[in-house]
C-alpha positions in Angstrom: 33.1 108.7 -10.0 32.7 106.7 -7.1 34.8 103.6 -5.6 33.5 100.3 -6.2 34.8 97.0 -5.1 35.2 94.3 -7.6 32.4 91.7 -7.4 34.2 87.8 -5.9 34.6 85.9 -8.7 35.3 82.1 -8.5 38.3 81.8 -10.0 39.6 78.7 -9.0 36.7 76.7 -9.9 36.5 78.1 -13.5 40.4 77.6 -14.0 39.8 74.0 -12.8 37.2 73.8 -15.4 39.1 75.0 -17.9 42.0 72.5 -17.5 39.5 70.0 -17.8 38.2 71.1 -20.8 41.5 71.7 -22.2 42.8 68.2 -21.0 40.1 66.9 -23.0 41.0 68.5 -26.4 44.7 67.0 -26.2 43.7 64.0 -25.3 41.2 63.8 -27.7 43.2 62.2 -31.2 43.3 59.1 -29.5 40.2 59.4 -27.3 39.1 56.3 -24.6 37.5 53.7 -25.6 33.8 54.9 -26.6 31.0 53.2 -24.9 29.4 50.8 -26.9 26.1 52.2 -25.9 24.1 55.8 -27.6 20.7 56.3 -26.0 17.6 56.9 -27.9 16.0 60.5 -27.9 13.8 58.7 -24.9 16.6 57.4 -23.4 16.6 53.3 -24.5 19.8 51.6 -25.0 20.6 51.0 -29.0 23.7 49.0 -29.3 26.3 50.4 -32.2 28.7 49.3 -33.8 31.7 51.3 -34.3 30.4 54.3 -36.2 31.5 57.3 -36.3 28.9 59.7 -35.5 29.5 62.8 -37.6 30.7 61.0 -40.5 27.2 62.9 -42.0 25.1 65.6 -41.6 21.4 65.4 -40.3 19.5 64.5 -43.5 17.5 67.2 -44.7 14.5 68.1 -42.3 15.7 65.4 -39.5 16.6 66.5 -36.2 20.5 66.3 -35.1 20.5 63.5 -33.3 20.7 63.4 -29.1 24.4 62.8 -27.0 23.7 59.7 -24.9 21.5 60.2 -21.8 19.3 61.7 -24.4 19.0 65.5 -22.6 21.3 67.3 -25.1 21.1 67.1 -29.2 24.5 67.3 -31.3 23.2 70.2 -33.5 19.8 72.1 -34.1 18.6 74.7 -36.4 20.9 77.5 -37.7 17.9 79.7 -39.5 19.2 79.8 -43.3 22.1 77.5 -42.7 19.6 74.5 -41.8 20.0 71.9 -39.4 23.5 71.7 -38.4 26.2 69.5 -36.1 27.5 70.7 -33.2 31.3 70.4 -34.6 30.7 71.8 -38.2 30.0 75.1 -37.2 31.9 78.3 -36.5 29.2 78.8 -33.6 28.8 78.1 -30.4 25.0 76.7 -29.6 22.7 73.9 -27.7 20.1 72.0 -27.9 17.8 70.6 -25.4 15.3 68.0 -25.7 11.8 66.8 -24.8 12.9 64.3 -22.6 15.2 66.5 -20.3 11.4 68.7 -20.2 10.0 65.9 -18.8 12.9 65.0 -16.5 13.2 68.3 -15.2 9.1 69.0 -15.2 9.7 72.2 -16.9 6.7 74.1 -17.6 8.3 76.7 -19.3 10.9 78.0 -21.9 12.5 79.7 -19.3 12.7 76.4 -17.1 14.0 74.6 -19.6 16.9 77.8 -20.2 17.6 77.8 -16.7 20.1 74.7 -17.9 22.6 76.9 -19.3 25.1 79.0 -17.6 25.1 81.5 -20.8 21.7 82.2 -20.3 20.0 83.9 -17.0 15.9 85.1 -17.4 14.2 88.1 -15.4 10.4 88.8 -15.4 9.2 91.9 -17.7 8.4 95.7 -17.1 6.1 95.0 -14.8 4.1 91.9 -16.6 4.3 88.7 -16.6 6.4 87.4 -19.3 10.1 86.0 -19.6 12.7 88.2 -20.5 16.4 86.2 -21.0 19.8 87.2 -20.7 22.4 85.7 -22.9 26.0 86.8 -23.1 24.8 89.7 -21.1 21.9 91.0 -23.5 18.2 90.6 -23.3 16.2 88.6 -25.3 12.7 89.3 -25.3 9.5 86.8 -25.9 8.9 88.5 -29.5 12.3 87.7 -30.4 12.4 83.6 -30.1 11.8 81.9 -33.0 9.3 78.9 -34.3 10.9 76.4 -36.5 13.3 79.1 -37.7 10.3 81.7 -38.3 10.0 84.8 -36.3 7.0 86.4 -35.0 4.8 84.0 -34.5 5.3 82.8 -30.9 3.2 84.3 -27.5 5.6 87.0 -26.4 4.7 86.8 -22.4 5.1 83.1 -21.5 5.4 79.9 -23.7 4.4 76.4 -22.8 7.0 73.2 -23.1 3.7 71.2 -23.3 4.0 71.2 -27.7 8.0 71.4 -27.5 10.9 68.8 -28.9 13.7 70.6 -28.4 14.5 74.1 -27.3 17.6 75.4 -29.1 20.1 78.4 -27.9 22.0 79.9 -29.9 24.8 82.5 -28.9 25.9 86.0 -30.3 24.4 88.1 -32.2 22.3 86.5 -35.3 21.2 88.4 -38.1 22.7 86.7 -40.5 21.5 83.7 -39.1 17.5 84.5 -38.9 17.7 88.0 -39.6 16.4 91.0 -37.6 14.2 90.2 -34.7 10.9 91.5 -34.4 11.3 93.7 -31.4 15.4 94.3 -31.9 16.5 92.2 -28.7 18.6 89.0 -29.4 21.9 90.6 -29.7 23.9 88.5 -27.1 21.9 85.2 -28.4 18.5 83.5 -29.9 16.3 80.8 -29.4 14.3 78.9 -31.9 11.9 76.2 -30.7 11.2 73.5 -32.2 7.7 71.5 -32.3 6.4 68.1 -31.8 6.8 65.5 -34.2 5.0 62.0 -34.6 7.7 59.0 -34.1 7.3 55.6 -36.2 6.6 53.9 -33.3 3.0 55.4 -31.8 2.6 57.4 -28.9 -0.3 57.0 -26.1 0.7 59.4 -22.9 -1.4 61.4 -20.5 0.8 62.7 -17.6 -0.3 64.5 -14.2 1.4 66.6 -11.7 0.3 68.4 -8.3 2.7 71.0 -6.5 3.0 71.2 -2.9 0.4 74.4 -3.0 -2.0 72.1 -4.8 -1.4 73.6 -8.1 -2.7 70.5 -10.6 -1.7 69.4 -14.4 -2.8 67.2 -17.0 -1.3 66.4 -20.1 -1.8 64.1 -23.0 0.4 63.4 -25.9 -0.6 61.3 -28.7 1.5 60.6 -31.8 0.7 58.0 -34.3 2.5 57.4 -38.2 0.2 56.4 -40.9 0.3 55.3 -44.5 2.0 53.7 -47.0 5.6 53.6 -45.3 4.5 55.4 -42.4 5.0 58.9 -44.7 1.6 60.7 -42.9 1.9 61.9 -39.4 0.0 63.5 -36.4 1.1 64.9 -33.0 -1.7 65.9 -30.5 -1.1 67.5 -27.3 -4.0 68.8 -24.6 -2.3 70.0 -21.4 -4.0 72.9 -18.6 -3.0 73.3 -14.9 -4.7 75.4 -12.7 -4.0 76.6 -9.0 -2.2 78.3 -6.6 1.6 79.5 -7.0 4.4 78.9 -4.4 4.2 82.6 -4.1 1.3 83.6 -1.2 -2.0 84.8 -2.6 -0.8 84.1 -6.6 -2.7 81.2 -8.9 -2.1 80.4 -12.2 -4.3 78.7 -15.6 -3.0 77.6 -18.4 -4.3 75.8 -20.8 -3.0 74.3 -24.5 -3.9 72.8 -27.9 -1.8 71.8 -30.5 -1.6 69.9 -33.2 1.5 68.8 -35.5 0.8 66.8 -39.1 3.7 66.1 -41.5 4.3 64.0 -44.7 7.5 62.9 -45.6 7.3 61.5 -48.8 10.7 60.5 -51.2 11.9 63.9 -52.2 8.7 66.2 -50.8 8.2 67.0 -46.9 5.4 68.9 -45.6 4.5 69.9 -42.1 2.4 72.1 -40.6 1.4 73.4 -36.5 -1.3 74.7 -35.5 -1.3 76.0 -31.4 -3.5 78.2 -29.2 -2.5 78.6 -25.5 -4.2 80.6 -22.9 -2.4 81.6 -19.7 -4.4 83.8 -16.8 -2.6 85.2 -13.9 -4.1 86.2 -10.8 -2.1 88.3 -8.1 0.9 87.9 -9.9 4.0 88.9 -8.3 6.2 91.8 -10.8 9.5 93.2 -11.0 10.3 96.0 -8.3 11.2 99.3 -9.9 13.7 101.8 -7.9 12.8 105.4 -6.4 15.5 108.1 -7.6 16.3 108.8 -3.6 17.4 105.0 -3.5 21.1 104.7 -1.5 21.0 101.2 -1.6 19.1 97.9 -2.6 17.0 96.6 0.2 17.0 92.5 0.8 14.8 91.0 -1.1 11.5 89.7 1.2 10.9 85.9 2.1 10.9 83.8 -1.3 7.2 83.8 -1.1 6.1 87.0 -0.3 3.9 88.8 -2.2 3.9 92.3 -2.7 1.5 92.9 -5.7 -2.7 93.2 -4.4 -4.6 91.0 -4.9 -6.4 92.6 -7.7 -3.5 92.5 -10.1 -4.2 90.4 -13.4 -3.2 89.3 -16.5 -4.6 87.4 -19.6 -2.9 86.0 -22.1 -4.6 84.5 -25.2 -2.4 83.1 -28.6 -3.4 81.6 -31.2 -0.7 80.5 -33.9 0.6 78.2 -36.5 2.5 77.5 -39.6 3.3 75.4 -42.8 6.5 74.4 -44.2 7.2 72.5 -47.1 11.1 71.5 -48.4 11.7 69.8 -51.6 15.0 67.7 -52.8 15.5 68.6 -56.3 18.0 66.4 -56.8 20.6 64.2 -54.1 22.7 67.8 -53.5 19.8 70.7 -53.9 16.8 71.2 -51.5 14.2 74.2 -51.6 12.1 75.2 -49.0 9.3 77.4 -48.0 7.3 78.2 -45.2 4.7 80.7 -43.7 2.8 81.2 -40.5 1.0 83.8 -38.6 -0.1 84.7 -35.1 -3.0 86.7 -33.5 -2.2 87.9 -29.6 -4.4 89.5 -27.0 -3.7 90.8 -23.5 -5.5 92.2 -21.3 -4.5 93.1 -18.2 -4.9 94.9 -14.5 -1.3 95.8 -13.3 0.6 97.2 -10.4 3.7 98.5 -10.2 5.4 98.6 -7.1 8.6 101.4 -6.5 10.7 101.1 -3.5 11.9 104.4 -1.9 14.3 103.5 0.6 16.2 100.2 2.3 13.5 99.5 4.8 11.3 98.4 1.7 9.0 101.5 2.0 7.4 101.5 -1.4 4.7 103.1 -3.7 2.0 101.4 -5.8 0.5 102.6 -9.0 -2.4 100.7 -11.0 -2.8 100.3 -14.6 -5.0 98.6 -17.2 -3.4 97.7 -20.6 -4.9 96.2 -23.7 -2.5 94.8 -26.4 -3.2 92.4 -29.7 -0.7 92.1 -32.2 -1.1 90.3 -35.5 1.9 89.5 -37.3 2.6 87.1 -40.3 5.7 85.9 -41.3 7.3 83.9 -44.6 10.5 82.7 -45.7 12.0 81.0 -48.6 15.3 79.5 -49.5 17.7 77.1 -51.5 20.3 74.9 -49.8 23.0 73.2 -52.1 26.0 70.9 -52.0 28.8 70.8 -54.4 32.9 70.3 -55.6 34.7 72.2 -57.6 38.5 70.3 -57.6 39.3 69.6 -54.0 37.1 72.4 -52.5 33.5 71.5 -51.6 30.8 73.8 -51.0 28.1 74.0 -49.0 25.5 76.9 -50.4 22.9 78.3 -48.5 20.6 81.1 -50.2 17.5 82.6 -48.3 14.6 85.0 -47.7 12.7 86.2 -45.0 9.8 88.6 -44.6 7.9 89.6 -41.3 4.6 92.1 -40.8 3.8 92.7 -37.6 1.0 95.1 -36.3 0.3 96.2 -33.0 -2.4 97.7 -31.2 -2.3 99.0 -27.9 -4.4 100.9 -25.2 -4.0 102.4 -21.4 -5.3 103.4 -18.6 -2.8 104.2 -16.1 -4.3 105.8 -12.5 -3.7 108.7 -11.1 -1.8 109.0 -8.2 0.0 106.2 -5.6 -0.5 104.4 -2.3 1.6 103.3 0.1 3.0 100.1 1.1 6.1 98.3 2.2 8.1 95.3 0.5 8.5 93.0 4.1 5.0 93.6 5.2 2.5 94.4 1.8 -0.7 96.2 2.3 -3.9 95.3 1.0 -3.8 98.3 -1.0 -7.8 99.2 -2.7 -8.0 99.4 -6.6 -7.6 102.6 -8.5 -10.5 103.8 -10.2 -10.0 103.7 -13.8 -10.0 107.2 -15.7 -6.9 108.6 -14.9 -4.6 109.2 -17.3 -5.7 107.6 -21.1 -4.5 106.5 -24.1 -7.6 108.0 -25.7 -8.4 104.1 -27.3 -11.2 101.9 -26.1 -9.0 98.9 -24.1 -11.7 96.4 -25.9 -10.7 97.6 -29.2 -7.1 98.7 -29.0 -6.0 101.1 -32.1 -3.1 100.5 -34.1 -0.1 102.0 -32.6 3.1 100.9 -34.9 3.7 98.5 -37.8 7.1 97.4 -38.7 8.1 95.7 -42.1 11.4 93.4 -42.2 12.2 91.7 -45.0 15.9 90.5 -46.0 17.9 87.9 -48.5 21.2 86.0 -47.2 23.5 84.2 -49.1 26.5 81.9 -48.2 29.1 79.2 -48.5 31.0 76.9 -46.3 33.9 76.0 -48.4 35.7 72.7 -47.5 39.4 72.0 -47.6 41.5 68.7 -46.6 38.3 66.3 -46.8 36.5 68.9 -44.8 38.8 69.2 -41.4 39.2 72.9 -42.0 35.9 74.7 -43.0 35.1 78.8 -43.9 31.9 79.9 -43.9 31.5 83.4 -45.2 28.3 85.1 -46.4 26.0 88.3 -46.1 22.4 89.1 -45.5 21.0 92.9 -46.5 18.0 93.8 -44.6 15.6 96.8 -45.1 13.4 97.6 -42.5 10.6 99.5 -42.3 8.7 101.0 -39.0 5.7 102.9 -38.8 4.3 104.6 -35.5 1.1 106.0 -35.0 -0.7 108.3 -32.1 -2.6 106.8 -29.2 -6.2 107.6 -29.6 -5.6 110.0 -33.1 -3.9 107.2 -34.7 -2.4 109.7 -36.3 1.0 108.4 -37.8 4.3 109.9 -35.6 6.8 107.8 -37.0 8.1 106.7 -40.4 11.0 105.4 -42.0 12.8 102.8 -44.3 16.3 101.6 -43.7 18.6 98.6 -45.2 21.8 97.7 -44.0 24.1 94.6 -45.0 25.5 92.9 -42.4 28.2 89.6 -42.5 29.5 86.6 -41.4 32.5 84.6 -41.8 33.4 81.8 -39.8 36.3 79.3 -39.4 36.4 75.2 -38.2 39.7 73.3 -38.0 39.3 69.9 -37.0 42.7 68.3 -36.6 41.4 65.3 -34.9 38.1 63.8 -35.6 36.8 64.6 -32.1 38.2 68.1 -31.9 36.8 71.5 -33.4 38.7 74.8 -33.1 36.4 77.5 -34.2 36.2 81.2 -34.8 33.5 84.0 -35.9 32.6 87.2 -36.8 29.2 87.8 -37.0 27.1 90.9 -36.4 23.5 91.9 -34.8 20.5 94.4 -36.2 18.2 96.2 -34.3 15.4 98.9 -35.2 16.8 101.8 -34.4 15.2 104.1 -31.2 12.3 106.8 -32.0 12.6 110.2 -30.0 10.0 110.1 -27.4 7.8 113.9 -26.7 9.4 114.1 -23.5 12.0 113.5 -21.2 12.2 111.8 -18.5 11.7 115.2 -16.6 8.8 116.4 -18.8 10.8 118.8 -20.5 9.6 118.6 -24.2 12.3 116.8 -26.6 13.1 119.0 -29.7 13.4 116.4 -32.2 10.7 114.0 -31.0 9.1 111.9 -33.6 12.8 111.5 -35.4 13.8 107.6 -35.9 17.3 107.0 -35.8 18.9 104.2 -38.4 19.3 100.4 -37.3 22.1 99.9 -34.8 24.5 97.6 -35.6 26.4 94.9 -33.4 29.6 93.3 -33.6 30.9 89.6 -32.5 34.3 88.2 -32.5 34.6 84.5 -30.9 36.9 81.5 -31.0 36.8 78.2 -28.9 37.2 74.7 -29.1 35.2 71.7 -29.3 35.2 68.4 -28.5 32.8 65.5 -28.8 33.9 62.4 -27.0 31.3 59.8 -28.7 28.9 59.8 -25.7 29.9 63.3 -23.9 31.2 66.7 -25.2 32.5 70.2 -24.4 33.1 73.5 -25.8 35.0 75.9 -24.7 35.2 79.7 -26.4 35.6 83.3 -25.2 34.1 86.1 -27.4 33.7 90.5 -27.5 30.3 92.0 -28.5 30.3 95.4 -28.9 26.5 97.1 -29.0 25.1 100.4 -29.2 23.4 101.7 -26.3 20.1 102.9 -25.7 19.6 106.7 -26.2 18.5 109.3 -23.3 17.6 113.1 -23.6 20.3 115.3 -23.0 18.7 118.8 -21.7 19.1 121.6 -23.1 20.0 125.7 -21.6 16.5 126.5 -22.4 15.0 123.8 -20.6 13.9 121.5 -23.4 16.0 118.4 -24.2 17.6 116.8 -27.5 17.7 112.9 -27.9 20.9 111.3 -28.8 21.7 108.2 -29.4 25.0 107.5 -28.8 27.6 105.1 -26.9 28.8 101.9 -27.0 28.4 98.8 -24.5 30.9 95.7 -24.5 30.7 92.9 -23.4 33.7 90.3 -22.9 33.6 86.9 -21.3 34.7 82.9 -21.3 32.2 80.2 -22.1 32.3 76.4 -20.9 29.6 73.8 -21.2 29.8 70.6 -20.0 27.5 67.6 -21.3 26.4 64.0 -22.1 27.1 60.8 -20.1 30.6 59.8 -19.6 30.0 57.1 -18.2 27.0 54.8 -18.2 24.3 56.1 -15.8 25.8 59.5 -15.5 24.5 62.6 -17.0 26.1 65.8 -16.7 25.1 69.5 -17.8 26.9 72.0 -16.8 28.9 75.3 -17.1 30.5 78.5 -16.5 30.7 81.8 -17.6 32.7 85.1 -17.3 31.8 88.3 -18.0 33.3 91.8 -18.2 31.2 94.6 -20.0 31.7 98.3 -20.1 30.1 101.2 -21.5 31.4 104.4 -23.4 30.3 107.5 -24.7 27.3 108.2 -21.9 25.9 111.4 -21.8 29.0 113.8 -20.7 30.8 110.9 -20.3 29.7 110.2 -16.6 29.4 106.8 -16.9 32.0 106.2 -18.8 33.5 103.1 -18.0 31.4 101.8 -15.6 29.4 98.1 -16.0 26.2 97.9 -17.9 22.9 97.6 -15.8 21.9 93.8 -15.2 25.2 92.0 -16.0 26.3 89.1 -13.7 30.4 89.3 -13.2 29.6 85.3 -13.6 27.0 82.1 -13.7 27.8 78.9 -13.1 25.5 75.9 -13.3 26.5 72.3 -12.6 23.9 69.3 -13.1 23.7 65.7 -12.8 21.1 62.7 -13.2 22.1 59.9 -12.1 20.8 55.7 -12.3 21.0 54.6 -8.9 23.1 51.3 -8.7 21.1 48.1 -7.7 18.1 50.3 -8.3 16.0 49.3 -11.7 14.7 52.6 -12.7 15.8 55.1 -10.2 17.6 57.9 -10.7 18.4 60.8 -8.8 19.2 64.5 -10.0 20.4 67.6 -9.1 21.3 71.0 -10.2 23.1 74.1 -8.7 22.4 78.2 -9.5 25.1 80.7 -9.2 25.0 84.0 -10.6 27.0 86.7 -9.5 26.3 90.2 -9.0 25.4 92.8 -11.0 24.7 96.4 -10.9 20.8 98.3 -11.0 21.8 101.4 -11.9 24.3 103.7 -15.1 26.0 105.3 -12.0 27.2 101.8 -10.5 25.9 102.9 -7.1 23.2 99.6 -6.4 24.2 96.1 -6.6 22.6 92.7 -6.1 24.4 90.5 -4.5 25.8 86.7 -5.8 23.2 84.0 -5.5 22.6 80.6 -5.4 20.0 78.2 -6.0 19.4 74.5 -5.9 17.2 71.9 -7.1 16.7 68.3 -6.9 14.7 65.4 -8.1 14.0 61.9 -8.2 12.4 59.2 -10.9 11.6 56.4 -10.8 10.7 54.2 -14.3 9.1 50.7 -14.4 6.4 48.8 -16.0 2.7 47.6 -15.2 1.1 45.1 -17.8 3.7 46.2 -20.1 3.0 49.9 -20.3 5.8 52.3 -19.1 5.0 54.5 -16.0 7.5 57.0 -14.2 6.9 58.7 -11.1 8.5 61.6 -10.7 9.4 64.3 -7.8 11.2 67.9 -8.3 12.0 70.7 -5.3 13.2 74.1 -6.8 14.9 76.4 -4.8 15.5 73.5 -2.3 16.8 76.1 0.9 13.6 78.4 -0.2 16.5 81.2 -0.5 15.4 84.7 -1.1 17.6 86.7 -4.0 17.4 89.2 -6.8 17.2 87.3 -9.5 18.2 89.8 -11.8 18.7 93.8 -12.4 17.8 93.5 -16.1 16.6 97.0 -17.1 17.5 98.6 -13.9 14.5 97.3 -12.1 14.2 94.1 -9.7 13.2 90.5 -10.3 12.6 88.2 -7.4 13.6 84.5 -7.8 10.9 81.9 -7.6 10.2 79.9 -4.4 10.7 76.6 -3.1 8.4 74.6 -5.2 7.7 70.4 -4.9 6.4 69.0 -7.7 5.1 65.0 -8.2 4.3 63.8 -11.5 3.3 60.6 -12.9 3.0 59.4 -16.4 2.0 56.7 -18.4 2.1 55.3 -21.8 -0.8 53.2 -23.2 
């Protein structure tokens, strides 16, 4: 095995953080003086009295309420365990809300995730979606959740534009949601949450140009009618169209959706109803690696494009669903809800490989039709009771997803050349090379999975509630079906169901500190044998599925929640199965196995709120170590897994600028560490950093509210690898400006 020199890792900076953190926990029974000031989920001053703010949980269906400076919530959505506070959970999670979007002018999920040092985000195999990284792990598109439903949601790219909060949570989560559609999600989820209309109404259109003339419109309207305001209606319209900071690449996207709710004594109904369309011309991909490769080259000038100019993608999603939650009595509430989605892609791709560290490379064409339609429903009963001393908090559930894909391709035969620094204007492939045997206009169906499972637990309640366990289980059965390309002949079939737990620990010895610790475990859909390797020998046992894999979290940390700031601070081991290969056989043919282990093992801090008036900070840091076992022959053994940082750490501020009404200034710094491309541990990316910054500026013109706002990403215009995920190459955005204005009318 070779030699390999330990990536840097900041350690005095982290242990520095760490103090502080800790510092605050001790200090923390007889905390400073609270500022007599919360902000508003839009950032107005409410005066308070002296409450304390997690006396009680978020009422049924509410939203957790926002730390002041109004970026960061104090809870969100934990799938059957409901809406939740930050501090009663043996979980480590955030929340982010609609008005750090529009701070930040984040287009995108994955703008809006680029807040947390847990998470990092890499494009796809070779497309243009947003693949995350959380704790190490990928999370796909398919995998994030809508209003705690899976399967629902566009699984390229996903538009704030409709969004009110964007909630992270971290580890593995089956218990929580249940199995994810696609079997990603293992290191952490997301579950967004939509638009809803306020009591007071809502009149705001909002525009924005980027220095490459790239221009957005956007209007949000929100009104509450009725007796007691109990109807309500959330409309947004949004497109932007033009060109990229990345040369020769534009962008369209445009949205619709619309958000009506009735909250009524004891009944609450909502339902959401979206279609987004996204169309990519000349998009820039991920940068797949030539076996001869001794090294990573550097990556190109932060907007170079390497893809031709003929490369496309379109992305059409329509979507929506209906919940409904009934209170039975002051202690019981039942809900249900349902949604569905229909998807289709189309698209003309390249794939570019690089050959050697001069940036010599290869480019292949493709054309790839995709729809999916998928439907999902869930069902469940939460409850409060006391039995002597002990209460109980009981949460029963059920969840069911179909989904049902159809796929096509037309991949070209043969490559031309070109190099990473200086592109070619490479011609088009004809189309006709190698075929799916389906018509790209009318996909066949090429796999349909089933999940359906039932949770049940309880959070019991000791000493008035300072020391909490959770413990409960969730059985899954799962049930996937492939078919042939073309025959759609069915290759694949089976039905498997697996119980997986989750029990969970809070002590809070002061009222602003939470110790906490879990053990939770992940599901995925386990691999099906491919026909060949990666060689073209044929695989012996292709066709054979192999049973879910199972993952396993244990994590403890400690929490604190100052009034108008917080932190948390936890370390955690998740142990995953790894991916299978073919192992080749003395005959030439090949078996598949799938076999080994990958762990993971790192330190979490997060950083947020305002600690003092004006001053907003969101920030972080995070550790990792990961290892893998049992590779084939056990050559690998031991080594890092492929797209792991050795660390990120973000730090953010926003600040009101003194003796300035209205302004405030922000800024945010990127660092992620570096990471391996390859099983053997022979290419590495290097450590990175980024930086961003921004301006507002708030005031008022015949009594309407208007903000100006200005945002530069990637301020130095560095050029990096963003990320190794999946042992290929993503390139990190450019600089970008951005100017905004918005009113409300």
């Amino acid at each position: 095995m070779p030699t390999r020199t330990p990536f840097a890792v900041p350690f005095r900076p982290t242990l520095l953080a760490l103090c502080c953190s800790l510092s605050l926990a001790a200090h923390a029974a007889t905390p400073a003086t609270p500022q007599d000031a919360n902000h508003s989920q839009d950032g107005n001053t409410l005066e308070l009295g002296a409450t304390n703010i997690n006396a009680d949980a978020p009422s049924p269906g509410a939203l957790p309420p926002v730390y002041a400076g109004g970026q960061v919530a104090r809870g969100g959505q934990l799938g059957v365990l409901g809406n939740q506070d930050i501090m009663d959970v043996p979980f480590s999670m955030s929340s982010y809300t609609e008005k750090l979007i529009r701070d930040q002018q984040a287009e995108t999920v994955g703008d809006v995730l680029l807040n947390d040092s847990s998470v990092r985000q890499a494009s796809g195999f070779a497309n243009q979606s947003q693949a995350f990284v959380i704790r190490g792990l990928p999370l796909n598109g398919d995998d994030i959740s809508f209003n705690g439903l899976y399967g629902i949601l566009p699984r390229q790219l996903m538009s704030t534009d409709a969004l009110e909060r964007v909630e992270v949570f971290k580890g593995p989560n089956a218990f929580i949601n249940g199995v994810t559609p696609s079997g990603s999600g293992i290191g952490g989820g997301v579950n967004l949450q939509p638009k809803r209309a306020d009591d007071v109404p809502l009149r705001r259109f909002s525009t924005d140009i980027s220095n490459d003339g790239r221009i957005g419109e956007h209007l949000d309207i929100g009104q509450r009618f009725g007796e007691d305001n109990r109807f309500g209606a959330r409309v947004n319209i949004s497109q932007r169209e033009g060109d990229t900071g990345v040369d020769d690449e534009s962008q369209r996207s445009k949205l619709f959706s619309v958000g009506l709710d009735y909250r009524g004594d004891a009944l609450r109904l909502s339902g959401d109803f979206v279609y987004q369309k996204q169309q990519v011309n000349g998009g820039r991909n991920s940068v797949f690696l030539g076996p001869g490769l001794t090294s990573i080259p550097n990556a190109p000038s932060a907007d170079t494009n390497y893809a031709p100019k003929w490369d496309s993608t379109s992305l059409e999603d329509t979507f929506g669903m209906l919940r409904g939650e009934y209170d039975l009595n002051d202690n019981w509430t039942a809900y249900v809800a349902g949604g569905a989605k229909h998807t289709r892609e189309i698209g003309r791709y390249s794939s570019l490989t690089v050959i050697d560290a001069q940036g010599n490379a290869t480019v292949s064409g493709s054309n790839i039709a995709h729809q999916e339609d998928n439907t999902s429903l869930m069902a469940g009963l939460n409850g409060k009771f006391q039995t002597g001393t002990v209460s109980h908090k009981l949460n029963l559930g059920l969840t069911g997803t179909w989904t049902q894909a159809r796929n096509a391709f037309d991949f070209a035969s043969g490559t031309q050349a070109t190099n990473l620094y200086n592109p070619v204007d490479v011609t088009a492939p004809a189309k006709g090379g190698f075929t799916s045997g389906s018509d790209l206009n009318d996909p066949g169906i090429t796999a349909k999975t089933f999940a359906r499972s039932a949770a049940v637990s309880d959070t019991l309640g000791f000493m008035d509630d300072r020391l909490l366990f959770t413990a409960g289980l969730r059985r899954q059965e799962l049930v996937v079906q492939g078919y042939e390309y073309g025959t759609g002949s069915r290759n694949a079939n089976y039905a498997k169901g697996i119980t997986t737990p989750v029990y969970g620990l809070v002590f809070k010895p002061w009222d602003h500190v939470s110790f906490y610790a879990n053990h939770i475990e992940g599901l995925a859909s386990g691999p099906t044998a491919p026909e060949t390797a990666a060689n073209n020998a044929r695989v012996t046992n292709n066709g054979q599925t192999f049973a879910p894999a199972r993952s396993k979290q244990t994590e403890a940390g400690v929490k604190v929640d100052m009034g108008t700031y917080g932190a948390t601070l936890g370390v955690y081991r998740i142990e995953q199965p790894t991916q299978g290969y073919s192992q080749l056989n003395s005959d030439g043919t090949a078996t598949y196995v799938f076999q080994g282990d990958q762990v993971n093992k790192g330190v979490e801090l997060n950083v947020f709120g305002e600690p003092v008036p004006g001053l907003r900070l969101l920030g972080g840091a995070t550790l990792i170590n990961t290892e893998v076992s049992g590779t084939a022959n056990g050559t690998n053994d031991g080594n890092r897994a492929i797209g792991v940082p050795s660390f990120q750490l973000n730090a953010g501020v926003d600040w009101d600028v003194p003796g300035l009404q209205g302004v405030s200034v922000n800024g945010r710094m990127l660092r992620t560490g570096g990471q391996y491309a390859d099983a053997a541990n022979n290419l590495s990316l290097p450590t990175w950093n980024r930086f961003d910054v921004g301006a507002r500026y708030n005031f008022k013109v015949d009594q309407r509210d208007v903000t100006l706002g200005a945002t530069v990403e990637n301020v130095a215009n560095t050029k990096y690898w963003e990320s190794a995920l999946g042992g290929y190459l993503t390139q990190g955005d450019p600089r970008v400006a951005k100017l905004s204005a918005t009113v409300d009318f």
